[in-house]
Structures are given as C-alpha cells and as structure tokens.
C-alpha positions as CSV (number, residue, x, y, z in Angstrom):
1,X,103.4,110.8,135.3
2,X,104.7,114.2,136.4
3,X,106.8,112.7,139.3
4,X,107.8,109.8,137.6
5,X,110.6,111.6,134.8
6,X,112.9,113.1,136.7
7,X,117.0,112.8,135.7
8,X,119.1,110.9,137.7
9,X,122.2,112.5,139.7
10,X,124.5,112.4,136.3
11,X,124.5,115.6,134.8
12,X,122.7,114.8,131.6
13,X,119.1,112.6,131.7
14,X,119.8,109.4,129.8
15,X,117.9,108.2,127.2
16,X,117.7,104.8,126.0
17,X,116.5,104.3,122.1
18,X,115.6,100.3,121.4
19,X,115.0,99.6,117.7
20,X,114.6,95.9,116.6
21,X,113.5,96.0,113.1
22,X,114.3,97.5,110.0
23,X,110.5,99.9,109.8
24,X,111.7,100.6,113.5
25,X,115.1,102.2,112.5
26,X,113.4,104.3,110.2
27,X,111.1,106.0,112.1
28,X,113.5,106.1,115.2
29,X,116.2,107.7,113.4
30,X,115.1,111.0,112.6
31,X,115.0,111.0,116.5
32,X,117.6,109.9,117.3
33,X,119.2,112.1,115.1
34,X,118.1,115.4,117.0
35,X,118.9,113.8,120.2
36,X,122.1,113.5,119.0
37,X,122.5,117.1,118.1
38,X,120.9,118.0,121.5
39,X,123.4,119.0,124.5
40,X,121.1,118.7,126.9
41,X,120.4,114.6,126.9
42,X,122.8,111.5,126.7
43,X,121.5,109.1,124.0
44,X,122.4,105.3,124.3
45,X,120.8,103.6,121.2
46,X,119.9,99.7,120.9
47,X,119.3,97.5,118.7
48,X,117.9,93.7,119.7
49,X,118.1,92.6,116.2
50,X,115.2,91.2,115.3
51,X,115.7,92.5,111.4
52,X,119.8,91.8,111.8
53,X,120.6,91.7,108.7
54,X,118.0,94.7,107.5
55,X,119.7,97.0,110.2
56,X,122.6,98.1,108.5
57,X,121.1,99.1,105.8
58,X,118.8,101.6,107.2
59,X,121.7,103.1,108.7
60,X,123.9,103.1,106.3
61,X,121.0,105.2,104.2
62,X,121.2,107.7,107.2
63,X,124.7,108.5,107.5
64,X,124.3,107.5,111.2
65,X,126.3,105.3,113.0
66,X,126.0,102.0,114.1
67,X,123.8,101.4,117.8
68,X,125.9,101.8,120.8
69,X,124.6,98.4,121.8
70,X,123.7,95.5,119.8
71,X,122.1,92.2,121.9
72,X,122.4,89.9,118.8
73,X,119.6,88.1,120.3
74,X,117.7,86.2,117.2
75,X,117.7,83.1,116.5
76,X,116.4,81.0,113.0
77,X,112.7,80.2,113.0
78,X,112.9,81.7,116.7
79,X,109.2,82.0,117.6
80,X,107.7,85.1,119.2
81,X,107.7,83.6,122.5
82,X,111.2,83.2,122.2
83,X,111.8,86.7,121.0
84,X,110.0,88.4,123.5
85,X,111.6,86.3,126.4
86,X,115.4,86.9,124.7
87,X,114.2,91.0,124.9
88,X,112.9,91.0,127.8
89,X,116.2,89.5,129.5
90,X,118.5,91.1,127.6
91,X,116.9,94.6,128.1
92,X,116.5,93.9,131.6
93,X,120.0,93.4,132.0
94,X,121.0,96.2,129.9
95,X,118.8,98.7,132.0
96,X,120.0,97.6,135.6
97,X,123.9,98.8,134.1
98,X,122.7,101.8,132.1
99,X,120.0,103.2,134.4
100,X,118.9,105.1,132.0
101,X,116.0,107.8,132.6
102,X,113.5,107.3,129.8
103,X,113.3,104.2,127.2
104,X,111.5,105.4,124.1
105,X,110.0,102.5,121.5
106,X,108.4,102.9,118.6
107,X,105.7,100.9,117.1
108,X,104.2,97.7,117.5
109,X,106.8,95.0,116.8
110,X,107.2,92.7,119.7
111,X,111.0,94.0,120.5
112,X,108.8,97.1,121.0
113,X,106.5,95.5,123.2
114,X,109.6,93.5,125.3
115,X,111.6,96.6,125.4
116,X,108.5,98.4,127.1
117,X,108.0,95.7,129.0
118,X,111.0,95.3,130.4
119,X,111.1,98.8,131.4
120,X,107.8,98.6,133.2
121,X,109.3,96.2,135.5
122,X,112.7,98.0,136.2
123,X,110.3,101.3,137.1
124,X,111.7,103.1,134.3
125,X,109.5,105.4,132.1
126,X,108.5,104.8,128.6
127,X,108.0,106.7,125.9
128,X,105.8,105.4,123.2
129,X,106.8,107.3,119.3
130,X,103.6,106.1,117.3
131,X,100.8,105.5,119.9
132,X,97.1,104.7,119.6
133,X,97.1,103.2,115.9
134,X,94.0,100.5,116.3
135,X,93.0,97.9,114.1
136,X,90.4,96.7,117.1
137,X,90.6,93.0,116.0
138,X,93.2,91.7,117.7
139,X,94.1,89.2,115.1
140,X,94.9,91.9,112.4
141,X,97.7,92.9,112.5
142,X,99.1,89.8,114.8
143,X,100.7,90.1,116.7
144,X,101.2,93.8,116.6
145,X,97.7,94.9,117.2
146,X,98.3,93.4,120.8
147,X,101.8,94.7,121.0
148,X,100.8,98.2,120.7
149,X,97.8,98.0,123.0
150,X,100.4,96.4,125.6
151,X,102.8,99.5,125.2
152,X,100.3,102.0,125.6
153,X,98.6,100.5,128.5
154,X,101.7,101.2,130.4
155,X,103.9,104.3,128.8
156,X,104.6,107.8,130.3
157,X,104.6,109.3,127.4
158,X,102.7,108.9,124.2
159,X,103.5,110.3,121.4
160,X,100.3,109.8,118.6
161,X,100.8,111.0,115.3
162,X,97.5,112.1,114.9
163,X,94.0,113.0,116.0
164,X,92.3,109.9,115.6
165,X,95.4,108.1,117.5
166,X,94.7,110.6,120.4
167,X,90.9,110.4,120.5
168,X,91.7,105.9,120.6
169,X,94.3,106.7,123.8
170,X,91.6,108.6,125.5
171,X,89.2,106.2,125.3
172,X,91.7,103.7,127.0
173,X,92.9,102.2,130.4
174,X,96.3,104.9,130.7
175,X,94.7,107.7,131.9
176,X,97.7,108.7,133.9
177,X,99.8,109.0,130.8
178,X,100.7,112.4,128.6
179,X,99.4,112.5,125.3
180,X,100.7,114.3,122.9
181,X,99.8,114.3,118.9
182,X,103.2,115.2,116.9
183,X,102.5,113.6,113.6
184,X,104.6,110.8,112.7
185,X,108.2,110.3,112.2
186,X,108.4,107.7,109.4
187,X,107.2,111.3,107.3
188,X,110.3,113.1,108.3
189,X,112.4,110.1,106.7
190,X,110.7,110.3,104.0
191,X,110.7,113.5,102.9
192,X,114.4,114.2,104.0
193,X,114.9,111.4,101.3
194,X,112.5,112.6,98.8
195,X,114.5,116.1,99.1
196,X,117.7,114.3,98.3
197,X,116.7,112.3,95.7
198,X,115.5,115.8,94.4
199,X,118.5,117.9,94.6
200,X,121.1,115.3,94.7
201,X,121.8,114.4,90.7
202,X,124.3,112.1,91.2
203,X,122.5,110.2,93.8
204,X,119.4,109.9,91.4
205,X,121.9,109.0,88.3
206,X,123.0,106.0,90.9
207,X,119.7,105.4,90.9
208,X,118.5,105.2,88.4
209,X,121.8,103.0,86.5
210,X,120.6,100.3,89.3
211,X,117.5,100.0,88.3
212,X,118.0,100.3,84.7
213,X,116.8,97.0,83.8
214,X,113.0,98.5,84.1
215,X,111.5,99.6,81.5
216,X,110.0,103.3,81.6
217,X,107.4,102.3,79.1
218,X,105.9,100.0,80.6
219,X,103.9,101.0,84.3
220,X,105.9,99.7,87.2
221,X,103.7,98.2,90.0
222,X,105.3,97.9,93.3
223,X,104.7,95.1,95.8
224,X,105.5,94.5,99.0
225,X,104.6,91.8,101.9
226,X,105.5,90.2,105.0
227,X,102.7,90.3,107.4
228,X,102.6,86.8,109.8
229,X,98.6,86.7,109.4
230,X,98.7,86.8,105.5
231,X,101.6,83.5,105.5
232,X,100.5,80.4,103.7
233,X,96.7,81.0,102.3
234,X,97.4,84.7,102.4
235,X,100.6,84.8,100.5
236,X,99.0,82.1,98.2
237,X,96.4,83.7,96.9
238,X,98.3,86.9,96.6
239,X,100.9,85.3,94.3
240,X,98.1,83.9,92.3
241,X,96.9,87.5,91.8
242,X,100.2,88.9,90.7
243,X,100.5,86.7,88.3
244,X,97.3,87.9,86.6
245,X,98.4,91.0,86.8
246,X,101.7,90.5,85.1
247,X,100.2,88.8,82.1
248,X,98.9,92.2,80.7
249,X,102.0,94.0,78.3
250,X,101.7,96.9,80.0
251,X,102.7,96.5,83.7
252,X,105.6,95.2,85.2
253,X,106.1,94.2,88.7
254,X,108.6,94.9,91.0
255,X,109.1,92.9,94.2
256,X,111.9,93.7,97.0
257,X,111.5,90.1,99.2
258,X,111.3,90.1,102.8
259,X,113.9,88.3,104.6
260,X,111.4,86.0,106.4
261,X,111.7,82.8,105.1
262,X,108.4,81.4,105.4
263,X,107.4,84.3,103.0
264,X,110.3,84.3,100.6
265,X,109.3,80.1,100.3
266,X,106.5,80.6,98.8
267,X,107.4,84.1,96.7
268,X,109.9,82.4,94.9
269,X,108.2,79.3,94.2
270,X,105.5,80.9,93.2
271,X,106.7,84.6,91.2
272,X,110.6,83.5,90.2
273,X,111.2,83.1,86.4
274,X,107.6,85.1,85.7
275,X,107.7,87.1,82.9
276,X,107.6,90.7,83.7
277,X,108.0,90.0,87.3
278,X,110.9,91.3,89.7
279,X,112.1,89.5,92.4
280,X,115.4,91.6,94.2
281,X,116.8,91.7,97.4
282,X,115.6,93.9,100.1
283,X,116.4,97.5,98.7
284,X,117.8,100.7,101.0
285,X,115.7,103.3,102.7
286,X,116.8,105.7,99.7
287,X,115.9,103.2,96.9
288,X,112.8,102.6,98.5
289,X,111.9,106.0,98.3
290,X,112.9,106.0,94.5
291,X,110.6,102.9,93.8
292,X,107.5,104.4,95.2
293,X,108.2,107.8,93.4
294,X,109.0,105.8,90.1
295,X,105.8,103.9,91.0
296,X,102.5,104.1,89.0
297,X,100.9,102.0,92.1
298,X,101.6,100.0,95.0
299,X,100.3,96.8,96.5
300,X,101.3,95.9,100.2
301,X,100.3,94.8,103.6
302,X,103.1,97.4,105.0
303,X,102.3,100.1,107.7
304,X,104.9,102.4,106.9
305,X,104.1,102.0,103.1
306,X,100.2,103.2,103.9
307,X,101.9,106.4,105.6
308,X,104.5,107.1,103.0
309,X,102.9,106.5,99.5
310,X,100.5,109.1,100.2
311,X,102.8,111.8,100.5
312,X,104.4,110.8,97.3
313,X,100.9,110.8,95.6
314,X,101.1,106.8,95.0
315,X,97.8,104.8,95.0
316,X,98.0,101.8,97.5
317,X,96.1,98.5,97.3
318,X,96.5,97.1,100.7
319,X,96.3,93.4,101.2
320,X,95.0,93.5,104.6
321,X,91.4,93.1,105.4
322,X,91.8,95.9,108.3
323,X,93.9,98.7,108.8
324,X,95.3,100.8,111.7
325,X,96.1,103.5,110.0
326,X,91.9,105.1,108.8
327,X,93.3,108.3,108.2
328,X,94.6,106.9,105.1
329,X,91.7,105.2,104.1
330,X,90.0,108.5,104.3
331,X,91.9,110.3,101.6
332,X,91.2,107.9,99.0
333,X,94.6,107.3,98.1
334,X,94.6,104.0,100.1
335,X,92.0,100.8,99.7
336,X,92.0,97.4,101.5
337,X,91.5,94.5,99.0
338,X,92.7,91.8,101.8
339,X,94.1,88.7,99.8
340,X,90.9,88.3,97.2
341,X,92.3,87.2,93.7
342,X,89.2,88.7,92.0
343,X,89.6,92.0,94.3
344,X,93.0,92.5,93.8
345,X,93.2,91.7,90.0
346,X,90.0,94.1,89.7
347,X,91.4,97.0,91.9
348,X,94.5,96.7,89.9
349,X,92.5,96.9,86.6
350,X,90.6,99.9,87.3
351,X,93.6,102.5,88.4
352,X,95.4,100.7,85.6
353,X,92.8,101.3,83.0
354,X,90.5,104.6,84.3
355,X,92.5,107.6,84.2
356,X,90.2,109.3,86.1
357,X,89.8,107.0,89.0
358,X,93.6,107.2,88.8
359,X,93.8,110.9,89.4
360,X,91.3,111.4,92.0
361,X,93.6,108.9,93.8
362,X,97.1,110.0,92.8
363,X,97.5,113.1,94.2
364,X,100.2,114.0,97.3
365,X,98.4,113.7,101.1
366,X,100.0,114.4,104.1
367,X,97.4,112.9,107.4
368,X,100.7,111.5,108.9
369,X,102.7,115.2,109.7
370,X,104.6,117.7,108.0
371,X,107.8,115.8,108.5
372,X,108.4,118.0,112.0
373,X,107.4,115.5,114.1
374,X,111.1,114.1,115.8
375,X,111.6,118.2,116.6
376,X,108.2,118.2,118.3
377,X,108.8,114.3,120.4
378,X,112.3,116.5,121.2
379,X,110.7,119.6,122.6
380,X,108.2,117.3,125.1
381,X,111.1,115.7,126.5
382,X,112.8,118.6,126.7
383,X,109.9,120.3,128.7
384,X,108.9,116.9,130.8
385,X,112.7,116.9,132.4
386,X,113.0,120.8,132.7
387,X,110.0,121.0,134.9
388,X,111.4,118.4,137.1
C-alpha cells in the first residue's frame, strides 16, 4: 500500500468523500468537516442519493453545505442490483474526470460497497472509515454484512474503530492494507450535538416546544427500524410487540418512520391511531440526539443507534438476532431480543419495572471513541501522503 497513495501532479492530493445515505452523512461529516479546515488536501464530496430525501437534513443539522456532486441516481422500488450498477457507473464516470487521489467510504451500505468498488477498478485507493464490524452470518445484516466484507477485502486504508474491529481485519484476506484503530466517527457527531443541546438554551427550548405533545410523566420509549432482513415477518411481529407494550399507562412510544416504503406499509397499518403510540416523520440529527437523551429506553435494529445510546446512558433492545457491533453487547447497556413478541414485551417489562436492572444498564459507555476519531482518520492521511 505504501506506493500506491501518492498525490497526483496538482498541488493539493484530492480527496473524494462518497455518502449515499442518511447514517452515512453522519458519520462522514465530522470528516469532512476537518478536511475542510485542512490546507493541505482538496476535498470533492458526493452524494449518490440513495437516502435523497434524508440528505438534507443531515446537513442542514451540520451547518455544512450541500455535496459538491450529487448523481441523483435512485430510483422507486430500485432493487439493490440496480443501485449498485447505477453507483458503480456513475462513480466510475465521476472518477475518470476528477482523478481524484483517495476515495474514502464509510460503512456498509451498498453505495459504500459500489463507490469502493468502482474505485478498485479505476486503480484508485480506498479508504474504509468503520472497518472490520462482523456479524459472521452473512445474512444478518443483509446485505451489509457482505458489503463491508467486500470493502475491506480491497481498501488501502482501514480505519476500525476499535480493537475487536482490528483483531477481525487481521484475521482476513487484506493483508497488504494499513490498519489503523481510531474509534468511530458517528461518536464525534454525537457528542458535538449532545454539547449543543447542553449549552445552547434556545436550541433546547426549540426542542423541546416541538415535542411538547409528550408527556414527561409518562416513560418515553423510543423505536426505531428499517433493516431489509426484519421486512414482512420481522416488522410483523415487532408491531405486534409494541402494541403490548403501549397498552400499559405508563409508557409512551415514540416512532420516527423510515422512508422505505415497504416498512412504513406495514408501520402504519399496523401502529397508526394506537393509543399512546407516535408515529412522526423522520426527525434531524439534533432531534435525534434530544429523543434518545429524553429517552427512558430504546428499541431498534439501527447500527449507529447501538453506538450512540451508550454514550448517552440509554438501554437498547435490539431487534436483531446478531450484531456487529460485540463491544456493545459487552457493556450491558445493549441486548439482542431479535423480533420475539414474548422477548421483546418481557425485556421491555423488566427495565420498565426493576429499577435495579435499570441502573446497572443505564449508565454512559463510551467502546466506540472519545469523539476524536475524524482528527485521528485526518492525521493518517496526512502522514500516508507526506511520506510519499
């Protein structure tokens, strides 16, 4: 890999961001961000829009500005097939113009996967900004368990966010590739936004007047979903469990709707109209961060939501039956209930109704970083094109 990053003759390396999705855009920005402030490199940032109308949002929530590119490639229904061809063309065509340096992806989503891929053939490098997270079954997560294998079998760089990430990379086909653990970016958005909501008291008041309709004496449960494996059965039995849950006085449920309509079909049909059940709009970066502080649990199948919760001190049922991210797992903060009525409801139950359960499982973790990791990804690249 040593020979393979080297700058081109323009006087600045280029970089080349791709983000597709709105969990993407997240974690990308905070590096994007110090790239930005950085002299020494030329950022281009792209955006294939797989989460279109998410996008915005997210970077709104930043302060950033709109990507320098945006292919505009989705299509309704499109399958993944169809999204990893549209990527892989328009990418392709996008790097033969820009010639950029190093492409960096983050993740596991198939534009991940595409943009990676497309760089592989060009014989441009690749970074990879949350490498070696295994589920080892690749059917959960799908397809993302493959996409991130895929990434990392052919990346320059790899950036794992933590040990146990590492320790999976070394035990893989890349042996050519740097690794470097940096903790995980998704951390640094969330605690720059944790620290706003903190100091900022207008921002909070804003807040907190949009969300007024909850009430603060009953415990808000939030939920979120849109994993492919859990649509149909999944989502059915899941919806089945919420309801349970709402029927107790106590609780109320909150539920920000993914814009996938397959899940949103059955959410609806199944959760609108249910009394002390909440079905909004997807919310902002910011007011997500509000919701899980304002949260006295969480139940999803997200990722990021595994990595974030923890810091906040949130408990987190996760309907998954398998999980990338062990580290979590490990603190106790997090448990997989998959999409079991009977486990759900019960899990639910017990942090609901054991106060000591609920404190040996609510308390602030941090396995994913210290919210330094962007700096650290920054420093690498700094050092990998200096020594060329």
């Amino acid at each position: 890999m040593n020979s393979q990053i080297k700058s081109s003759f323009r006087s600045k390396p280029r970089i080349i961001t791709v983000i597709g999705t709105r969990p993407e855009a997240i974690k990308m920005l905070p590096l994007i961000r110090v790239f930005r402030r950085c002299e020494a490199f030329e950022l281009i940032s792209v955006s294939t829009g797989q989460h279109r109308e998410m996008l915005c949002q997210v970077f709104q929530a930043f302060g950033e500005r709109l990507p320098d590119h945006a292919l505009d490639i989705m299509n309704v229904n499109q399958s993944l097939a169809g999204v990893t061809t549209a990527v892989l063309e328009g990418l392709s065509d996008l790097y033969s113009v820009q010639k950029p340096d190093l492409v960096l992806v983050q993740g596991d989503t198939t534009t991940a996967m595409a943009a990676a891929m497309a760089a592989f053939y060009t014989r441009i490098p690749v970074g990879h900004v949350e490498a070696g997270l295994r589920s080892h079954d690749l059917d959960q997560p799908w397809p993302e368990e493959f996409n991130r294998v895929v990434i990392d079998s052919l990346a320059d760089l790899l950036f794992a966010p933590t040990a146990e990430a590492q320790s999976n990379l070394l035990a893989e086909y890349n042996r050519k590739a740097e690794i470097h653990v940096t903790g995980n970016t998704g951390i640094d958005s969330l605690l720059m936004f944790a620290e706003t909501l903190r100091t900022d008291a207008v921002r909070r008041a804003e807040l907190d007047q949009r969300f007024s309709y909850l009430d603060r004496e009953k415990r808000l449960i939030l939920v979120t979903g849109h994993r492919r494996e859990n649509i149909g059965e999944g989502f059915e039995k899941i919806c089945d469990a919420l309801v349970n849950i709402a029927s107790r006085s106590d609780v109320q449920l909150l539920y920000p709707m993914h814009l996938n309509p397959n899940v949103r079909a059955t959410v609806l049909r199944r959760l609108q109209s249910r009394k002390n059940i909440f079905l909004i709009e997807p919310v902002d970066f910011a007011e997500m961060v509000y919701l899980m502080q304002r949260a006295f649990l969480i139940i999803t199948d997200s990722g990021g939501v595994q990595e974030e919760a923890p810091a906040l001190g949130k408990p987190i049922l996760v309907t998954r039956n398998t999980t990338e991210r062990p580290e979590a797992l490990k603190t106790g903060n997090v448990m997989l209930v998959g999409t079991d009525v009977n486990t759900i409801c019960q899990q639910t139950s017990r942090l609901l109704d054991d106060d000591q359960l609920y404190g040996e499982r609510a308390h602030p973790v941090f396995p994913y970083g210290d919210g330094k990791a962007s700096e650290r990804i920054l420093r690498i690249i700094t050092r990998r094109f200096g020594s060329n």
